[in-house]
Predicted model as a PDB file, atoms N, CA, C, CB and O in Angstrom, pLDDT in the B-factor column:
MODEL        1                                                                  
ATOM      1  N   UNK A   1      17.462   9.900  -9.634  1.00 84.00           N  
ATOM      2  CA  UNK A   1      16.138   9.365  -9.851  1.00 84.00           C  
ATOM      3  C   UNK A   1      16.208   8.045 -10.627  1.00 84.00           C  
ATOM      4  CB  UNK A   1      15.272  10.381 -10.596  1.00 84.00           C  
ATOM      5  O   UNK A   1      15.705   7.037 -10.130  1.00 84.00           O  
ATOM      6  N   UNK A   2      16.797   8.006 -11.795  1.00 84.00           N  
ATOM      7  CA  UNK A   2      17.362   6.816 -12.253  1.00 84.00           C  
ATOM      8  C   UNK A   2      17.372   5.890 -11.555  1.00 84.00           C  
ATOM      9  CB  UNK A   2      18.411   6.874 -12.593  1.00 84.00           C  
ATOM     10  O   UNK A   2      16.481   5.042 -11.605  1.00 84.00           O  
ATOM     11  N   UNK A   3      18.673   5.806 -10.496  1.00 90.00           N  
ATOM     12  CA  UNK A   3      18.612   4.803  -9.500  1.00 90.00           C  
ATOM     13  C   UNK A   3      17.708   4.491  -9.162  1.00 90.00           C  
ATOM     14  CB  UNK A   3      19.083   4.915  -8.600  1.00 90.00           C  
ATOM     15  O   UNK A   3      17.341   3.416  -9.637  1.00 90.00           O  
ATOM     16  N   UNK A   4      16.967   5.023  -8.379  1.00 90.00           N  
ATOM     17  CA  UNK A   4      15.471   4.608  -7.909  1.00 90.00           C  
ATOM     18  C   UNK A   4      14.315   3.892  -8.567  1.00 90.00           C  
ATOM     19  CB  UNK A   4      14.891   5.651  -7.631  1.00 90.00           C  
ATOM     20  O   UNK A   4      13.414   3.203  -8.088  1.00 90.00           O  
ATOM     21  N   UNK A   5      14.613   4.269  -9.857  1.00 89.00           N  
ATOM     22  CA  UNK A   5      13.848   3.514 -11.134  1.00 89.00           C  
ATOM     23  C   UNK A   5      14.483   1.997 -11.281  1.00 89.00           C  
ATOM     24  CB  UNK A   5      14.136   4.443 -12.736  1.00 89.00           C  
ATOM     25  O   UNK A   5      13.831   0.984 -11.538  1.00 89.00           O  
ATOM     26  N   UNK A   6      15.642   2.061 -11.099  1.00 88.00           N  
ATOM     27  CA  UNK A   6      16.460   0.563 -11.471  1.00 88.00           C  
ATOM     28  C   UNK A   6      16.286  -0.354 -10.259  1.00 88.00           C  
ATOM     29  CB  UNK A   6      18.275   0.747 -11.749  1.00 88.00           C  
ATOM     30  O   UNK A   6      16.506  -1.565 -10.254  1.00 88.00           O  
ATOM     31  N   UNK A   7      15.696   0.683  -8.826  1.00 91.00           N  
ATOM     32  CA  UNK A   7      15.633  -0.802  -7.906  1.00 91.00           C  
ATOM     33  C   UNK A   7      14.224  -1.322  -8.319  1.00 91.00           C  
ATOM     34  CB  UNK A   7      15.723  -0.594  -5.958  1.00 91.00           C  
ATOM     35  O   UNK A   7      13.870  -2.454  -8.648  1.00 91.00           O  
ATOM     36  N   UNK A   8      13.446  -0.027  -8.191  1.00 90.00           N  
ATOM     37  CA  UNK A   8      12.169  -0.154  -8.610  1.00 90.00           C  
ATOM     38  C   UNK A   8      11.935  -1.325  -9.846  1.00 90.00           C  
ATOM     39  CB  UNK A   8      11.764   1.271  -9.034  1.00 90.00           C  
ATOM     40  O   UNK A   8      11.232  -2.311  -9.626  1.00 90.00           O  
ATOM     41  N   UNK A   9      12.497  -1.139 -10.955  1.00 88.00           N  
ATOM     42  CA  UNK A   9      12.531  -2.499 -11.999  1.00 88.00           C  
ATOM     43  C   UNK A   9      13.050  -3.800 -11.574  1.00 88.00           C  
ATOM     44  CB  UNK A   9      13.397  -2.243 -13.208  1.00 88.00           C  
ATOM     45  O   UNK A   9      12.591  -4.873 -11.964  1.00 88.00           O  
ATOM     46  N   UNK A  10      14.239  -3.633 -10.582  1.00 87.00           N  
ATOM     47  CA  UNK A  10      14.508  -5.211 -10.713  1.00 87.00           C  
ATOM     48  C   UNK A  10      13.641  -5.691  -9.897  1.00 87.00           C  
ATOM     49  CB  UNK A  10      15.916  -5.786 -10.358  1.00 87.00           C  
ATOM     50  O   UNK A  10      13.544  -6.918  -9.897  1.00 87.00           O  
ATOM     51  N   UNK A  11      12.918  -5.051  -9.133  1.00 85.00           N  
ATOM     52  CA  UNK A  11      11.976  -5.550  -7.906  1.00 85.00           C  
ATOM     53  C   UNK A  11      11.285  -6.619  -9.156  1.00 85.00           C  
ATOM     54  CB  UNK A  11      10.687  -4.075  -6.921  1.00 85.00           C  
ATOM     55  O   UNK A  11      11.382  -7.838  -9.014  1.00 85.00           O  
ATOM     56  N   UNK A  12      10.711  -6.118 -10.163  1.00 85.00           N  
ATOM     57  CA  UNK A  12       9.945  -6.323 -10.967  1.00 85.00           C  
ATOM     58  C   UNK A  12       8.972  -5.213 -11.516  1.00 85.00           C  
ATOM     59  CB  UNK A  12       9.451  -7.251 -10.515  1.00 85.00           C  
ATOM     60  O   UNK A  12       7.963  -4.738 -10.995  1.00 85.00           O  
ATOM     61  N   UNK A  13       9.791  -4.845 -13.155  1.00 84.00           N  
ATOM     62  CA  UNK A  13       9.326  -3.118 -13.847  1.00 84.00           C  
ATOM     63  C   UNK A  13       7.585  -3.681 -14.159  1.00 84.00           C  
ATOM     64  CB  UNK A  13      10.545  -2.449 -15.977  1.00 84.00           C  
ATOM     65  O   UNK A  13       6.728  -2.797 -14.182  1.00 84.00           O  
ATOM     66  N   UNK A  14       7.304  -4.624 -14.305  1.00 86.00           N  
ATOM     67  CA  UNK A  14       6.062  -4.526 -15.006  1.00 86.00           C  
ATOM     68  C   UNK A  14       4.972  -4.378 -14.621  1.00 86.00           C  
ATOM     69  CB  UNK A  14       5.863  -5.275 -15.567  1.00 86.00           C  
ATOM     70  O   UNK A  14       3.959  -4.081 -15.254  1.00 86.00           O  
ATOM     71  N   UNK A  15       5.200  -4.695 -12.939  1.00 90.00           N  
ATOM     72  CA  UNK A  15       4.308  -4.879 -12.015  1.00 90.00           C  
ATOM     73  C   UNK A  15       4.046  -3.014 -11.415  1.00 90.00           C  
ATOM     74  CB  UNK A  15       5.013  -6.163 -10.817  1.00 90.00           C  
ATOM     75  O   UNK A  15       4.865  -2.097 -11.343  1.00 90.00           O  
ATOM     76  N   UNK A  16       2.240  -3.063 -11.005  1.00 94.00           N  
ATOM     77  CA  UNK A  16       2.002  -1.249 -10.692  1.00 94.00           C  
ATOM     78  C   UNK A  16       2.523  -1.695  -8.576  1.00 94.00           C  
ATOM     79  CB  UNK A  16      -0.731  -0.366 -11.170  1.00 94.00           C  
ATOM     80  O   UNK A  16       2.617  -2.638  -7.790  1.00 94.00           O  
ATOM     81  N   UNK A  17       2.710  -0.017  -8.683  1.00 95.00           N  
ATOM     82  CA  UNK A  17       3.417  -0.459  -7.177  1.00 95.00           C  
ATOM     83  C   UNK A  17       2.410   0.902  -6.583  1.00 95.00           C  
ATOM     84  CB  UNK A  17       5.712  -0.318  -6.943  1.00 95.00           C  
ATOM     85  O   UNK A  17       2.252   1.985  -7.148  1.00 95.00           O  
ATOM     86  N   UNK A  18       1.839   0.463  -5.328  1.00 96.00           N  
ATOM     87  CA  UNK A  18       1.757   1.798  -4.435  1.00 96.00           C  
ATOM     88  C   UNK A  18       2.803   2.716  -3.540  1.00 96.00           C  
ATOM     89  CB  UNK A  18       0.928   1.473  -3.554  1.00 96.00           C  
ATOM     90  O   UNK A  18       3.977   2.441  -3.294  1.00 96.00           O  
ATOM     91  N   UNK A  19       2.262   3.561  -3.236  1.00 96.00           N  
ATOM     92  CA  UNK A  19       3.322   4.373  -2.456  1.00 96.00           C  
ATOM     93  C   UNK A  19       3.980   3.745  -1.438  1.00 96.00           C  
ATOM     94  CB  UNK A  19       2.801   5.504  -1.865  1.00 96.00           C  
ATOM     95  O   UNK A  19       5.210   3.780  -1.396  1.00 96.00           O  
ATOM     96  N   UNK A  20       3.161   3.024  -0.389  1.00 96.00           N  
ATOM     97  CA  UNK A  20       3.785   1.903   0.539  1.00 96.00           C  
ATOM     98  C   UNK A  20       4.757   0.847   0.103  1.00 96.00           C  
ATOM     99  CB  UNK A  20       2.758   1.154   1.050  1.00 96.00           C  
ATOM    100  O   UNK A  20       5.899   0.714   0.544  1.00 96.00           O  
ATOM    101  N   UNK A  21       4.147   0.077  -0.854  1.00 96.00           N  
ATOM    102  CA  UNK A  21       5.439  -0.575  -1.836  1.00 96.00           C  
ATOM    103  C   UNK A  21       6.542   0.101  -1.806  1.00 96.00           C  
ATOM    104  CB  UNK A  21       5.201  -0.656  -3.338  1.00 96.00           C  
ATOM    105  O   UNK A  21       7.554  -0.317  -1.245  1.00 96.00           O  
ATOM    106  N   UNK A  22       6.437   1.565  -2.593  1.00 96.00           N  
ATOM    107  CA  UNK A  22       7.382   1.955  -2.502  1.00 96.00           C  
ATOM    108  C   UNK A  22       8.571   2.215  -2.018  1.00 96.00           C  
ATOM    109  CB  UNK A  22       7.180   2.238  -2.585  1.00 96.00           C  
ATOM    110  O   UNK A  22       9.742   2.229  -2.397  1.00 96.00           O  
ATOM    111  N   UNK A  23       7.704   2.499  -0.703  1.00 96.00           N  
ATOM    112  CA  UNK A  23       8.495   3.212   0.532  1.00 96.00           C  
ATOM    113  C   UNK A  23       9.149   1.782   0.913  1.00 96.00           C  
ATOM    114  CB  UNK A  23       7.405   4.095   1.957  1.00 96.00           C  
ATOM    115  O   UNK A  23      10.317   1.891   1.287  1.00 96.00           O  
ATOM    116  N   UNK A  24       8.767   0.796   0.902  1.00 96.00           N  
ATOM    117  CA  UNK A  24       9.622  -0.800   1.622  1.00 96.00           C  
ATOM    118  C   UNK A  24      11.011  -0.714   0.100  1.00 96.00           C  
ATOM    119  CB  UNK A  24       7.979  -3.093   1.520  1.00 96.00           C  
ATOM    120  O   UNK A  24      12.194  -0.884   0.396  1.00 96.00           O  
ATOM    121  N   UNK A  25      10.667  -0.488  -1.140  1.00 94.00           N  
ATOM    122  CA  UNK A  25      11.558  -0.480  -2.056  1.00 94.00           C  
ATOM    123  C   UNK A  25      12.706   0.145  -1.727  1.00 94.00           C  
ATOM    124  CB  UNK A  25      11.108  -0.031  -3.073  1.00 94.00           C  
ATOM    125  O   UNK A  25      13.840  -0.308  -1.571  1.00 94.00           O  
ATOM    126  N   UNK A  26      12.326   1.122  -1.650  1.00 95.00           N  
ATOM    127  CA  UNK A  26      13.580   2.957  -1.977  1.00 95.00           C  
ATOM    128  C   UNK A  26      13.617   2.908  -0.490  1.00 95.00           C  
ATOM    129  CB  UNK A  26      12.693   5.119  -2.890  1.00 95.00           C  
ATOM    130  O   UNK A  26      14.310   3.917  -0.352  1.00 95.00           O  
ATOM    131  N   UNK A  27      13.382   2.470   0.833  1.00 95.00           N  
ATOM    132  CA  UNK A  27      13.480   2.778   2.151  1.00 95.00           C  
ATOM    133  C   UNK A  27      13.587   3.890   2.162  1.00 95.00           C  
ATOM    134  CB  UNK A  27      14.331   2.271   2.849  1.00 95.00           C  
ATOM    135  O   UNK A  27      14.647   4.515   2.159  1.00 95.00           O  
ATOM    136  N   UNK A  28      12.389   4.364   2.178  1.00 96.00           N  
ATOM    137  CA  UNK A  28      12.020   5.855   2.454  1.00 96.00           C  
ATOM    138  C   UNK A  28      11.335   6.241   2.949  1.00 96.00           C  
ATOM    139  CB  UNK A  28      11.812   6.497   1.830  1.00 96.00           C  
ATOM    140  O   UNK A  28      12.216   6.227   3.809  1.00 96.00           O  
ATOM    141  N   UNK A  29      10.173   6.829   3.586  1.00 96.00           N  
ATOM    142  CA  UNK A  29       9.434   7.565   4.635  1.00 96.00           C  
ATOM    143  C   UNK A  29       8.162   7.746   3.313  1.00 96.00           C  
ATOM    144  CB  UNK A  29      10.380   9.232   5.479  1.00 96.00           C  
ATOM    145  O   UNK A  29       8.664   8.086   2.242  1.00 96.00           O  
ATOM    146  N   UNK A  30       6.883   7.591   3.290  1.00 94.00           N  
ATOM    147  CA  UNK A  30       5.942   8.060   2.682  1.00 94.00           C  
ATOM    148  C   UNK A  30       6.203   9.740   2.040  1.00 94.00           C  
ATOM    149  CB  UNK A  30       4.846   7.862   3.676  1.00 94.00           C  
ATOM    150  O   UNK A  30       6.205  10.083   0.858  1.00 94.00           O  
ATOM    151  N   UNK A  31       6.353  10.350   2.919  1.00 95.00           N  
ATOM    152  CA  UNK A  31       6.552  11.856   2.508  1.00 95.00           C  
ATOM    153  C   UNK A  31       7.564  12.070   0.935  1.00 95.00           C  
ATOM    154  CB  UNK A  31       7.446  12.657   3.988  1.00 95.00           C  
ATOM    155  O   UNK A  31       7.374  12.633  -0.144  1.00 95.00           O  
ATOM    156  N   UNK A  32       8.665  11.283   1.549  1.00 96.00           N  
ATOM    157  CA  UNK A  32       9.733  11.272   0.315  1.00 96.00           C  
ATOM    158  C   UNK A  32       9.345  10.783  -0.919  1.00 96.00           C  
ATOM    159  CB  UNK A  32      10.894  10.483   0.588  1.00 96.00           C  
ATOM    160  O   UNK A  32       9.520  11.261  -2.040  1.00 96.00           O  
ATOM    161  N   UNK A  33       8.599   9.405  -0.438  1.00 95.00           N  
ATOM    162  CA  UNK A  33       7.784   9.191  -1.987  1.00 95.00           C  
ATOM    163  C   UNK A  33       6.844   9.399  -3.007  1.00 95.00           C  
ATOM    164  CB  UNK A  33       7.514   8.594  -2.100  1.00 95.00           C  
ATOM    165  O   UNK A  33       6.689   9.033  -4.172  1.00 95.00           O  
ATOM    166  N   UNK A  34       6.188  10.203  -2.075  1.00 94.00           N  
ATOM    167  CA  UNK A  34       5.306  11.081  -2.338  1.00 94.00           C  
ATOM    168  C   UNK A  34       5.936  12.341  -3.224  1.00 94.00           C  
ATOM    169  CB  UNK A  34       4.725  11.451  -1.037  1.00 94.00           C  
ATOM    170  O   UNK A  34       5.400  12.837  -4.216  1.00 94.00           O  
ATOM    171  N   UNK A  35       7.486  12.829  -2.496  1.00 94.00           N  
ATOM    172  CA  UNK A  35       7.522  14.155  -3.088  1.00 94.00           C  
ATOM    173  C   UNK A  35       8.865  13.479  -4.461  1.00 94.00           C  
ATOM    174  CB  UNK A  35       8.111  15.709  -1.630  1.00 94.00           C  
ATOM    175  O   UNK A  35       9.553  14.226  -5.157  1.00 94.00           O  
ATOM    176  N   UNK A  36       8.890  12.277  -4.493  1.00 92.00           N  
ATOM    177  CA  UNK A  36       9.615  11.667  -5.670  1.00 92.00           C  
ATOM    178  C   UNK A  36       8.340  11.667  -6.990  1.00 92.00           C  
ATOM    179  CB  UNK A  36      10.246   9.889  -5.171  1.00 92.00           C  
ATOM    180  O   UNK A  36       8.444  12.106  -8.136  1.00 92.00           O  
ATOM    181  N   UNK A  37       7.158  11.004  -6.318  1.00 92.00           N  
ATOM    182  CA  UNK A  37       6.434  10.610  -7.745  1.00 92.00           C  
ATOM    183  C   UNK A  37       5.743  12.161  -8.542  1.00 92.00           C  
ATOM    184  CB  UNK A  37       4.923   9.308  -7.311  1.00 92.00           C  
ATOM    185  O   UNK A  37       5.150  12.345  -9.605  1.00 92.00           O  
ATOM    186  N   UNK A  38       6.171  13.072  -7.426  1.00 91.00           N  
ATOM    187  CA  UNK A  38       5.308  14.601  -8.045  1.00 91.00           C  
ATOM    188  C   UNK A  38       6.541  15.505  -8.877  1.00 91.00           C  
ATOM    189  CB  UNK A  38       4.566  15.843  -6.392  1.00 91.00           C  
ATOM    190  O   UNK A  38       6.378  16.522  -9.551  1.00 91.00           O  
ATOM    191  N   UNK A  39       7.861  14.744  -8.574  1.00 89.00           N  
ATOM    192  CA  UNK A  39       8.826  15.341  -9.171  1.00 89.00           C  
ATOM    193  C   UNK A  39       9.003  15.136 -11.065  1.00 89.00           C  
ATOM    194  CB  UNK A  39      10.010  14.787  -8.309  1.00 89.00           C  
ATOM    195  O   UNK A  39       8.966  14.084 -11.703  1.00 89.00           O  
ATOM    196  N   UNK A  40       9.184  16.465 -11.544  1.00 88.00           N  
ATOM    197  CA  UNK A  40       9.043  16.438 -13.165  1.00 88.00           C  
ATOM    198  C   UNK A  40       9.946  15.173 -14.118  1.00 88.00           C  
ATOM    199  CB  UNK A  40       9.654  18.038 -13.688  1.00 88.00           C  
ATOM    200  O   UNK A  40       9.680  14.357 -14.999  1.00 88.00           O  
ATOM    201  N   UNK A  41      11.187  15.623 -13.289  1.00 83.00           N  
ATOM    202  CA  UNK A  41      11.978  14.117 -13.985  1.00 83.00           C  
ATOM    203  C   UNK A  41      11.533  12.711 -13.590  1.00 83.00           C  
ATOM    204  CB  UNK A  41      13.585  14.023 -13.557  1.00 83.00           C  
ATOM    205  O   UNK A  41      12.149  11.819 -14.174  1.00 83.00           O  
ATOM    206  N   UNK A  42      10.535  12.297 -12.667  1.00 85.00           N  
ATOM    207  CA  UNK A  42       9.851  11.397 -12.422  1.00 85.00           C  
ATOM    208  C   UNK A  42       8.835  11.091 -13.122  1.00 85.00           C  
ATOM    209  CB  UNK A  42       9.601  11.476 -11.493  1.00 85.00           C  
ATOM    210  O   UNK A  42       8.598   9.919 -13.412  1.00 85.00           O  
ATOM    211  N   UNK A  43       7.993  12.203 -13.544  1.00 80.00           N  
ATOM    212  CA  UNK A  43       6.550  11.688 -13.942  1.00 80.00           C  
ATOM    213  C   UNK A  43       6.442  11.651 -15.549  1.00 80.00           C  
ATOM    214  CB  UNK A  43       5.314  12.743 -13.297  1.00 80.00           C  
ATOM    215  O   UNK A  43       5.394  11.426 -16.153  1.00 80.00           O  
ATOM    216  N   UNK A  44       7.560  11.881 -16.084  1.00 84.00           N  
ATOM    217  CA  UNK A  44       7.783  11.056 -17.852  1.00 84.00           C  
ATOM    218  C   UNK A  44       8.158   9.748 -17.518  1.00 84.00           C  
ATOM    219  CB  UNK A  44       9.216  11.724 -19.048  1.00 84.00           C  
ATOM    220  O   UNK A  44       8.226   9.030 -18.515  1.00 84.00           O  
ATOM    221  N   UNK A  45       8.520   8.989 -16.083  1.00 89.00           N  
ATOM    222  CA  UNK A  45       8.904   7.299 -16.447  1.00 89.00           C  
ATOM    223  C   UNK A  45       7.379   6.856 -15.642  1.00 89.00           C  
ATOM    224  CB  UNK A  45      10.833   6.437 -15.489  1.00 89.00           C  
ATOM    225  O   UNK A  45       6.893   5.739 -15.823  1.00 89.00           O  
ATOM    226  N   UNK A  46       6.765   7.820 -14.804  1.00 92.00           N  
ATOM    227  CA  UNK A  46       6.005   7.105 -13.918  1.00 92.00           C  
ATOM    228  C   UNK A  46       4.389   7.426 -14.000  1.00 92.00           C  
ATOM    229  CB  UNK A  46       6.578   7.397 -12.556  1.00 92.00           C  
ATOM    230  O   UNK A  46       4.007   8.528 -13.606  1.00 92.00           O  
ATOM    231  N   UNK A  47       3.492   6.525 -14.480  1.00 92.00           N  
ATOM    232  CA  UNK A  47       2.071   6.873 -14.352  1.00 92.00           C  
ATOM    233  C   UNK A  47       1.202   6.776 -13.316  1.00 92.00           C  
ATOM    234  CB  UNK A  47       1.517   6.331 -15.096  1.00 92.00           C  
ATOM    235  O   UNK A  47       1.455   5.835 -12.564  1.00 92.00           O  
ATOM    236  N   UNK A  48       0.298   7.412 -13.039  1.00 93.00           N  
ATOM    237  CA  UNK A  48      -0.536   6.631 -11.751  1.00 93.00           C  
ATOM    238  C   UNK A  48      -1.801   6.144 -12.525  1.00 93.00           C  
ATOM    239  CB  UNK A  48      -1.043   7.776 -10.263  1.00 93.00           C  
ATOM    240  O   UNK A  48      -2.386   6.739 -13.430  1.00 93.00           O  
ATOM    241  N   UNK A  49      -2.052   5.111 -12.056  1.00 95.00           N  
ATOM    242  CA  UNK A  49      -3.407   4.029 -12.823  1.00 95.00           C  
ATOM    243  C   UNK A  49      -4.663   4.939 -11.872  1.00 95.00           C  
ATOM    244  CB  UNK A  49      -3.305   1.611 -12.262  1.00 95.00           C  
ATOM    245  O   UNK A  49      -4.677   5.384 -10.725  1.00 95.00           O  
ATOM    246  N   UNK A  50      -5.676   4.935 -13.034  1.00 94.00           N  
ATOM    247  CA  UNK A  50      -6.513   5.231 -12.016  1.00 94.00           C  
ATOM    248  C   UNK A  50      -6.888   4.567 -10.647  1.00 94.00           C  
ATOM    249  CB  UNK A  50      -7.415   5.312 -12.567  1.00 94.00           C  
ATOM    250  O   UNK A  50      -6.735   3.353 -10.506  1.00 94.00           O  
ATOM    251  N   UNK A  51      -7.251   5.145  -9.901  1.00 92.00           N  
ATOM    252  CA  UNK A  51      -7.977   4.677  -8.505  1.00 92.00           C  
ATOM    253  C   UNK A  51      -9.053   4.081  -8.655  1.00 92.00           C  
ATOM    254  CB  UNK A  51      -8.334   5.672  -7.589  1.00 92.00           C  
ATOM    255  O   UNK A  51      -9.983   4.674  -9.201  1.00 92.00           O  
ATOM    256  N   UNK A  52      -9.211   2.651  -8.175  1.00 90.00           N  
ATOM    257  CA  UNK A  52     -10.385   2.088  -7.905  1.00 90.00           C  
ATOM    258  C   UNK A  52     -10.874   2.007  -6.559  1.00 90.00           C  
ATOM    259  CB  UNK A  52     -10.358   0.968  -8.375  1.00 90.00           C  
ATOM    260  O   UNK A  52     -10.384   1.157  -5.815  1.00 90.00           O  
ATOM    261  N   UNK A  53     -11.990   2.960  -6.045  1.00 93.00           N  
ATOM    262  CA  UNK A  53     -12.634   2.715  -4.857  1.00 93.00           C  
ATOM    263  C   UNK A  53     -11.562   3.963  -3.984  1.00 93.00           C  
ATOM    264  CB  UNK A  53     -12.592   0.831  -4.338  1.00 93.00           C  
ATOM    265  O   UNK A  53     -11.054   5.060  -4.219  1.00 93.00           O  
ATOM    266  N   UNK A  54     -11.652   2.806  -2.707  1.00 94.00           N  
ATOM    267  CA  UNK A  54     -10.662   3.414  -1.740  1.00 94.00           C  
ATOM    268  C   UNK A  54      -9.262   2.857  -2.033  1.00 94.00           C  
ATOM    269  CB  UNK A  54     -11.065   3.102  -0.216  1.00 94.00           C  
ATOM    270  O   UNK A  54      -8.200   3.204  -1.517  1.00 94.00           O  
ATOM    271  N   UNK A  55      -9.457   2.028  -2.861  1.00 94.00           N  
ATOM    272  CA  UNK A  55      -7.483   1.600  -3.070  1.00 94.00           C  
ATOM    273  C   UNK A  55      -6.787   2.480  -3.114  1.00 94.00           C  
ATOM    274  CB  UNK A  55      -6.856   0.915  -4.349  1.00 94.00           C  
ATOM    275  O   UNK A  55      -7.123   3.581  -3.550  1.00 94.00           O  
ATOM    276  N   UNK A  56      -5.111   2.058  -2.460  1.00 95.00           N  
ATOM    277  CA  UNK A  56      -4.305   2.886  -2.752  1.00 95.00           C  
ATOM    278  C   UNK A  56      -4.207   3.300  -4.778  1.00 95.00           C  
ATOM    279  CB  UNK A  56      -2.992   2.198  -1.970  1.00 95.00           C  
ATOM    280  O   UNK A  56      -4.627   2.596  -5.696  1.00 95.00           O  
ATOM    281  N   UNK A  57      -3.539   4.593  -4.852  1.00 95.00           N  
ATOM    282  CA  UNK A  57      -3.338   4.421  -6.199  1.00 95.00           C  
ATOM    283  C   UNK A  57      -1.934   3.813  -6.537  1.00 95.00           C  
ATOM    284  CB  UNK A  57      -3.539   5.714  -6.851  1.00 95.00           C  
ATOM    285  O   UNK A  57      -0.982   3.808  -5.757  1.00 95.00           O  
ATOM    286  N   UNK A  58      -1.936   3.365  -7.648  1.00 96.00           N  
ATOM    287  CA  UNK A  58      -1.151   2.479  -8.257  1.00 96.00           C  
ATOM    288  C   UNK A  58      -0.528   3.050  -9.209  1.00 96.00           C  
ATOM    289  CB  UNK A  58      -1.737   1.453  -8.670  1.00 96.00           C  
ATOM    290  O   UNK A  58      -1.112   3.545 -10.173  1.00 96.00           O  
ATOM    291  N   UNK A  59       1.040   3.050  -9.019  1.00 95.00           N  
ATOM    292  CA  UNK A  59       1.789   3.411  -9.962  1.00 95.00           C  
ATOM    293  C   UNK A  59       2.861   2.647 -11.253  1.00 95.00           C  
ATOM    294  CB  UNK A  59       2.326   4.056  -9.240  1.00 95.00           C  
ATOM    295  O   UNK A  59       3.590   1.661 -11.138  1.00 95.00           O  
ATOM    296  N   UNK A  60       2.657   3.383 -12.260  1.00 93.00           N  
ATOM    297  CA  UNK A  60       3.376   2.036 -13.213  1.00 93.00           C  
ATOM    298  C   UNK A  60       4.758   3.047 -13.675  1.00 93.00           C  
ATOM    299  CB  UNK A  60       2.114   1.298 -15.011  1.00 93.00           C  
ATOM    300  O   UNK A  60       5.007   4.228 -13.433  1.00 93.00           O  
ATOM    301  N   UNK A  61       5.582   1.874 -14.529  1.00 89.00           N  
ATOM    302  CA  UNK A  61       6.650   2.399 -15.067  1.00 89.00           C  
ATOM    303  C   UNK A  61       6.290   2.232 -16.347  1.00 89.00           C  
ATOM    304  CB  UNK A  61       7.895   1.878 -14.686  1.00 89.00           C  
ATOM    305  O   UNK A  61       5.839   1.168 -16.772  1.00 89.00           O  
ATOM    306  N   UNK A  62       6.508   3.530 -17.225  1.00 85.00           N  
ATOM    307  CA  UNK A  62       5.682   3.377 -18.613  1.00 85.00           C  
ATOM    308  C   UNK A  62       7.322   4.382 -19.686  1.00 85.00           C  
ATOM    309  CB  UNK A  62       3.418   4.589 -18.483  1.00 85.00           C  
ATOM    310  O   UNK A  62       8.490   4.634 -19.392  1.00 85.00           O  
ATOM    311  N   UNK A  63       6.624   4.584 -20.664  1.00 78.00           N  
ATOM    312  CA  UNK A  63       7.237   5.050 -21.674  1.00 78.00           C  
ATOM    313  C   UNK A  63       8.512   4.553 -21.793  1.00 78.00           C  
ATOM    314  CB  UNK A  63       7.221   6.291 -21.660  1.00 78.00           C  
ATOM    315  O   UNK A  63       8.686   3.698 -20.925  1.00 78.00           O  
ATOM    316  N   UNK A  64       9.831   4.771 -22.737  1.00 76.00           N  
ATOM    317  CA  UNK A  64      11.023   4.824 -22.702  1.00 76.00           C  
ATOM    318  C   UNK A  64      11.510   4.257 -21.475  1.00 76.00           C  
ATOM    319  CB  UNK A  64      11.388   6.003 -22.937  1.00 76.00           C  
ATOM    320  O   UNK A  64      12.068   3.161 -21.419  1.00 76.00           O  
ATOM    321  N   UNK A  65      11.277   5.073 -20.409  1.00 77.00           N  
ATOM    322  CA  UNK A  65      12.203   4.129 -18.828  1.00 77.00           C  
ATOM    323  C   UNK A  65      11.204   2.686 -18.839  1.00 77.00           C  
ATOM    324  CB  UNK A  65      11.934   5.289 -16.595  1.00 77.00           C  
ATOM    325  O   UNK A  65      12.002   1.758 -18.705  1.00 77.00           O  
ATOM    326  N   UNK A  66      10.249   2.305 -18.909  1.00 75.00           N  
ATOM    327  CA  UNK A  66       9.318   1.045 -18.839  1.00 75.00           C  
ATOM    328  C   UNK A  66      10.301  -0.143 -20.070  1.00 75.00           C  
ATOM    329  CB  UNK A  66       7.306   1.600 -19.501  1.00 75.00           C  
ATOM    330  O   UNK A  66      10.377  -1.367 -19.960  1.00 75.00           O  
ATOM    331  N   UNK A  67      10.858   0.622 -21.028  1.00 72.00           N  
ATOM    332  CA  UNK A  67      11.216   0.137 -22.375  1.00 72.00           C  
ATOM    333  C   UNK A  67      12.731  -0.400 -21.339  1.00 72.00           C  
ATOM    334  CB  UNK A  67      11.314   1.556 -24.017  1.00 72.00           C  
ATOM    335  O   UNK A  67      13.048  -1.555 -21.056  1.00 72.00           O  
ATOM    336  N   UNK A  68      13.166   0.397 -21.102  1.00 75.00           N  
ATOM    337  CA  UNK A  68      14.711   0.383 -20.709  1.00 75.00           C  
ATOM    338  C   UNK A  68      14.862  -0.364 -20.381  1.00 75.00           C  
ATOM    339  CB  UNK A  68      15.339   1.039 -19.992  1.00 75.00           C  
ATOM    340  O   UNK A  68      15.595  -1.209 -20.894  1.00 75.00           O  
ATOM    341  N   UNK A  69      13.924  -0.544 -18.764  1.00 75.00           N  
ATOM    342  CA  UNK A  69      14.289  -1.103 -17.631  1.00 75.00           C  
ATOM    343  C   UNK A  69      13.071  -2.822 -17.325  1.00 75.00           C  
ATOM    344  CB  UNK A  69      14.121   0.378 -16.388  1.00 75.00           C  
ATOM    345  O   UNK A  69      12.748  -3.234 -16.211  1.00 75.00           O  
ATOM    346  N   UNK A  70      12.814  -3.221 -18.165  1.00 72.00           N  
ATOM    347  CA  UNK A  70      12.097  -4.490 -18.563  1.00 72.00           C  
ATOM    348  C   UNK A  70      13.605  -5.403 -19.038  1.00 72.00           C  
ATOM    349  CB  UNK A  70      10.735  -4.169 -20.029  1.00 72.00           C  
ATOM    350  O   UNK A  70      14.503  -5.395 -19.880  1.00 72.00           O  
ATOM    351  N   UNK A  71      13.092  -6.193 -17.760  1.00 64.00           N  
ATOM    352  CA  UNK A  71      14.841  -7.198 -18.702  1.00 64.00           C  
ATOM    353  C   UNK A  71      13.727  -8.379 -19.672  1.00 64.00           C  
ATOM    354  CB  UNK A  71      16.516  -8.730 -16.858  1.00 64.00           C  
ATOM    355  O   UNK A  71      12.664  -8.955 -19.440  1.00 64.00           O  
ATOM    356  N   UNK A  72      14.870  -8.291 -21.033  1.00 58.00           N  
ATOM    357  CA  UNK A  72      14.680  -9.446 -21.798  1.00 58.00           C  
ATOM    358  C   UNK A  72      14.086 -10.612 -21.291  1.00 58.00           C  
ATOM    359  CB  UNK A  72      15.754  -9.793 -22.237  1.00 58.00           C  
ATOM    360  O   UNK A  72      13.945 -11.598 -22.014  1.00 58.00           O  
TER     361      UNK A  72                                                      
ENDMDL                                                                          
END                                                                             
């Protein structure tokens, strides 16, 4: 999961990403990313912003992994 966090940051950690983002990131299938962001060791690095409207929701990298993985 780590890994996935570190492509996810260099993409750029600060920025919120949707699931589609995602899926072009981690080349993965929606389903997978879906069953990554519901996973427990996932959701202490990963928040979802609330939903505005019909937007996708938006996910951030927060706590400790947000700290980590922010380059200087």
């Amino acid at each position: 999961m780590w890994k996935r966090l570190e492509v996810w940051a260099a993409k750029d950690a600060a920025a919120p990403q949707n699931q589609k983002q995602l899926q072009k990131t981690w080349e993965l299938s929606q389903p997978a990313v879906s069953q990554i962001l519901q996973d427990p060791g996932i959701a202490v690095a990963v928040e979802a912003l609330p939903r505005h409207g019909n937007d996708p929701i938006q996910y951030l990298l927060t706590g400790a992994a947000r700290l980590a993985l922010l380059q200087p």
